[in-house]
N, C-alpha and C positions, 0 to 999 in steps of 0.2 A: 405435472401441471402444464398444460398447453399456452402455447404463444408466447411462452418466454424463452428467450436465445441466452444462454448461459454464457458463451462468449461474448456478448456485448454486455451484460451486467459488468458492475464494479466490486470488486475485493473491497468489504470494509474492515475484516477480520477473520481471525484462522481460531477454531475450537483448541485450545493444547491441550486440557486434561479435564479429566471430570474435577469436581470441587464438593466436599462435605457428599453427603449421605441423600439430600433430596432432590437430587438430580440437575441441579448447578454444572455449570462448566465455567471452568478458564477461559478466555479471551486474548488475545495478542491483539491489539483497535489496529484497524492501517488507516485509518482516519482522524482527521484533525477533529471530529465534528462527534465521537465517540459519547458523550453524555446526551447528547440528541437521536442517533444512530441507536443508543441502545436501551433508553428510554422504555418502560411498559410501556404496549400499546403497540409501541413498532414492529413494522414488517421486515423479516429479513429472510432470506431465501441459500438452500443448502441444494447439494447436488449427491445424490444416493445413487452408483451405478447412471444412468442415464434419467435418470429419474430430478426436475427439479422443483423439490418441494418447500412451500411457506414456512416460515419458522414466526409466532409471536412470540415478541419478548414479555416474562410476565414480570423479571426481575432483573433489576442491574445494581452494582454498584461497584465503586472505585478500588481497586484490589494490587497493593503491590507493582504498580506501573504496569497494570494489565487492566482486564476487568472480569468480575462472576457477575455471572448472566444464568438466569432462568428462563426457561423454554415452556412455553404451553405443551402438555402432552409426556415434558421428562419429570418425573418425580421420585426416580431413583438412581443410584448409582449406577444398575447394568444400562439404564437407557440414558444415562451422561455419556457413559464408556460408548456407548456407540455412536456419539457424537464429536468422538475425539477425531483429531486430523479435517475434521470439514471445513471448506471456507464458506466464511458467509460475504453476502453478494446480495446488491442492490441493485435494481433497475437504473441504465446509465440516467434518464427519463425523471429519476429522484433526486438526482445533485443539485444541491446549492447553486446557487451566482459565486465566481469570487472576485474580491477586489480585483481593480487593474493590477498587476505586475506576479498575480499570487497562482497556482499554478496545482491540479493535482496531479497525482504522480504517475498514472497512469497515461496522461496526455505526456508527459516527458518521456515516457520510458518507449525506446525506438526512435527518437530524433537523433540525427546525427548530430554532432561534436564537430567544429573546424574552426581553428584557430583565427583572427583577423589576417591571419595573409596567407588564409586560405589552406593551410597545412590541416587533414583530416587527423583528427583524434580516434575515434571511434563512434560506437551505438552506444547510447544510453541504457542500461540494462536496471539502474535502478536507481533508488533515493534512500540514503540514510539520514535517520533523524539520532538529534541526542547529545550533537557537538556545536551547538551554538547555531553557526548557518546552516541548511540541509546540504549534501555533500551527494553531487551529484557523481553515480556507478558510471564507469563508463569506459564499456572494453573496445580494448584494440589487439592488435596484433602481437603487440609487448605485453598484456594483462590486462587486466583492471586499473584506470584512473581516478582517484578521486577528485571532481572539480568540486572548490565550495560554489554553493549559488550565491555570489556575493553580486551587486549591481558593477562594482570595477573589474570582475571577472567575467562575468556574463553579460557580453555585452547587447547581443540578440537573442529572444528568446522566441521564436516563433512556430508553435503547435501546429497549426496549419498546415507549412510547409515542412515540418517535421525536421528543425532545423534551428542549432543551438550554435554561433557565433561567440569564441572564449578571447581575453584577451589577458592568456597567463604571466603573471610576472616570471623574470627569469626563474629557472629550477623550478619550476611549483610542479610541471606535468611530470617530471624524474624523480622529484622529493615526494611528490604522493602518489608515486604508485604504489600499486596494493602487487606482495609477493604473493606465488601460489601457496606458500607453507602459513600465512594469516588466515 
């Protein structure tokens, strides 16, 4: 499909497996917005080789803290399977507004990290969700940090300038870091 740039699209979810017999797939959502996202009707877009093709949704629903999703065109198992591993990807162009202070993850991920006085942490590599606040990834030269995105933690948050301002209570940046054997 022409005119669409696969790198500026947005990740809203990864295929894991096929699901039942008529050509359903599993879902891992990287989106908050996952019952809208994946809705009949909606457009979502997969990448084959260089190749980046429409996907409609004809079915969704709520699965195990995932989601089974139906595809216009899959209606068996061999053509789920071949579905498996794809990310699906949205036009940046279709994003929401978010409230002030709310943030998707993709605009965080590549900001730097640096303490209020200036001590560099690292890049932001990623966001997990699951533990209350989101927990911002963020390697450095010692590993991976986990920051929580708490407002007493985070005290700048500025996408723009690609640039994340922390103000850790003592121990938190040695108490959460992530070992390489996690």
């Amino acid at each position: 499909m022409s005119g669409l740039d696969w790198a500026s699209m947005v990740v809203v979810g990864h295929v894991v497996r096929p699901h039942g017999r008529r050509g359903e797939v599993v879902v891992e959502a990287e989106t908050d917005f996952a019952a809208e996202r994946f809705s009949p009707g909606e457009t979502l877009y997969w990448r084959r080789g260089e190749d980046v093709e429409l996907a409609r949704v004809s079915s969704s629903r709520p699965y195990d803290a995932r989601w089974v999703i139906g595809f216009e065109g899959s209606g068996s198992i061999d053509e789920a399977e071949a579905l498996r591993g794809l990310e699906l990807r949205i036009p940046a162009g279709a994003l929401r507004a978010l409230q002030p202070g709310a943030y998707y993850t993709h605009d965080l991920v590549g900001c730097r990290v640096e303490t209020a006085a200036g001590q560099t942490v690292g890049e932001v590599t990623g966001v997990q969700f699951g533990s209350g606040a989101p927990l911002l990834v963020v390697g450095g030269t010692g590993g991976d940090v986990l920051v929580p995105m708490a407002e007493a933690i985070c005290r700048t948050i500025d996408v723009a300038a690609r640039r994340i301002v922390i103000d850790p209570p003592a121990g938190l940046l040695e108490l959460n870091r992530r070992s390489d054997d996690a």
